[in-house]
C-alpha positions as CSV (number, residue, x, y, z in Angstrom):
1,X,100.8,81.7,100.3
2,X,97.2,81.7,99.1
3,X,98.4,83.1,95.5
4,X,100.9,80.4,95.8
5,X,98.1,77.6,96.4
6,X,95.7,78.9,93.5
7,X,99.3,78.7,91.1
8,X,100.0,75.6,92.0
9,X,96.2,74.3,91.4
10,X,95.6,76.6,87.9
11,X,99.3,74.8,86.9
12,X,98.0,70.9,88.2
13,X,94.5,71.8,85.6
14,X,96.7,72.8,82.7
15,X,98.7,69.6,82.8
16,X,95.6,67.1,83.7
17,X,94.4,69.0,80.7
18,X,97.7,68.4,78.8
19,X,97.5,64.5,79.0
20,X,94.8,65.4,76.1
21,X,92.5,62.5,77.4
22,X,91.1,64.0,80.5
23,X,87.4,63.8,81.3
24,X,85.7,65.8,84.5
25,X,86.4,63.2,86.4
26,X,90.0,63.4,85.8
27,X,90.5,67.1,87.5
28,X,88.6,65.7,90.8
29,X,91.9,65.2,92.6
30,X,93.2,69.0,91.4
31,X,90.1,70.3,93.9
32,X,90.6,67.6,96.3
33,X,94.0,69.4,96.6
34,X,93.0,72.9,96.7
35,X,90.3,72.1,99.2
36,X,92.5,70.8,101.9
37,X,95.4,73.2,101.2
38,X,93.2,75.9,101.5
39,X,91.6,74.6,104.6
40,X,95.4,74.1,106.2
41,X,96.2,77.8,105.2
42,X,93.2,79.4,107.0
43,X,93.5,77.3,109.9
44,X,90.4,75.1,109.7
45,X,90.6,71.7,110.9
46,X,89.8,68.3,110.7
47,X,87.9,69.1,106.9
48,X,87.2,66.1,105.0
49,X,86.3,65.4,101.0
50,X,84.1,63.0,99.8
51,X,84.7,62.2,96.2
52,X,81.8,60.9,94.4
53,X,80.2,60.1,97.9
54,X,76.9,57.7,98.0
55,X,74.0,58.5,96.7
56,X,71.7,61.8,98.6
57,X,67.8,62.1,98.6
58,X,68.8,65.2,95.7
59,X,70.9,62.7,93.2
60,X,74.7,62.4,93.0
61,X,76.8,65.1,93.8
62,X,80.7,65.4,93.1
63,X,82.1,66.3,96.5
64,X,80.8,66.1,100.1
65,X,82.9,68.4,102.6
66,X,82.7,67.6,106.2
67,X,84.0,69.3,109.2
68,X,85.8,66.6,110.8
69,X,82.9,65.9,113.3
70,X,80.7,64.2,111.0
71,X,78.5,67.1,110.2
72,X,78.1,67.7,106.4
73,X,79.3,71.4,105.6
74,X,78.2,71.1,101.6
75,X,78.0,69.8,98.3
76,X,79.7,70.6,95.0
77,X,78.7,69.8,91.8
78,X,81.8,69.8,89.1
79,X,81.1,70.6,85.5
80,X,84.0,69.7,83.2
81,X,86.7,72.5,82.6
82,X,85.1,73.2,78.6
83,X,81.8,74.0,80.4
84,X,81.9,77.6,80.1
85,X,78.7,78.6,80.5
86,X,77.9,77.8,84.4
87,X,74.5,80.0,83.7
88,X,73.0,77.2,81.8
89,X,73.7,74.9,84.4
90,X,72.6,77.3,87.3
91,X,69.0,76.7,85.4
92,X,68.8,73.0,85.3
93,X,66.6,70.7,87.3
94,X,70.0,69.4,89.0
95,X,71.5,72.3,90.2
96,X,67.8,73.3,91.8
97,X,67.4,70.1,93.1
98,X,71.0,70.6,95.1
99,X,69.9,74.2,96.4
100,X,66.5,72.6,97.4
101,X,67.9,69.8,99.6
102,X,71.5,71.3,100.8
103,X,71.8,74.0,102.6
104,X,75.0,75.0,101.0
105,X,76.4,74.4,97.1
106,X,79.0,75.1,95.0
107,X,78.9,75.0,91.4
108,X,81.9,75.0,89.3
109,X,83.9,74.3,86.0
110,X,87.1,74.3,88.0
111,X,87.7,77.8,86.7
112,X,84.6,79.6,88.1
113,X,83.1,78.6,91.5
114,X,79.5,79.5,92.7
115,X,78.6,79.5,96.5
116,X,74.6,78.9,96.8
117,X,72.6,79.1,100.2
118,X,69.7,78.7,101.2
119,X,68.9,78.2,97.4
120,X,70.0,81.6,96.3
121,X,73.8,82.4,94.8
122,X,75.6,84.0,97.4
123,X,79.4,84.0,96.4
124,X,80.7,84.0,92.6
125,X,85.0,83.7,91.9
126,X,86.6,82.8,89.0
């Protein structure tokens, strides 16, 4: 099942990409997807997504997850699918400001996903 909802997600990127006028922005729902479908499979309840939530003390992050009891669980800053180099972006003043302020991070391109905690990368999958 889990192979099956990582198909299904690689499949929804390719044709977002397809439409040939997609910007980061655009593949925000594709994650949104994953997120909760993922979440449903393992069992965990009551996660919520916040796309493009308000502005933190750290700047504007993509996504804020929540655990369905109004405690924030992380962040994730998105990087459009052509960024291939996530290593640049692990060194920017962003990304450190994120690992400074939130206890728990994840960097991606929608391809490659980086867990930080604590400030320090923890978890790497592509």
């Amino acid at each position: 099942m889990l192979k099956q909802l990582l198909e299904q997600y690689l499949k929804n990127l390719t044709n977002t990409f397809q439409r040939g006028d997609a910007r980061e922005e655009s593949y925000y729902a594709n994650l949104d997807e994953l997120i909760k479908e993922t979440a449903a499979f393992l069992k965990v309840k009551n996660i919520d997504v916040t796309i493009l939530p308000k502005k933190t003390e750290a700047g504007n992050p993509d996504f804020r997850i929540w655990d369905g009891k109004n405690h924030i669980t992380g962040y994730i800053e998105a990087k459009d699918p052509s960024t291939a180099n996530l290593d640049y972006i692990e060194g920017t003043e962003q990304l450190k400001r994120y690992c400074d302020t939130f206890p728990n991070v994840i960097l991606t391109n929608f391809y490659e996903f980086r867990l930080y905690r604590g400030g320090q990368r923890i978890a790497q999958a592509m």
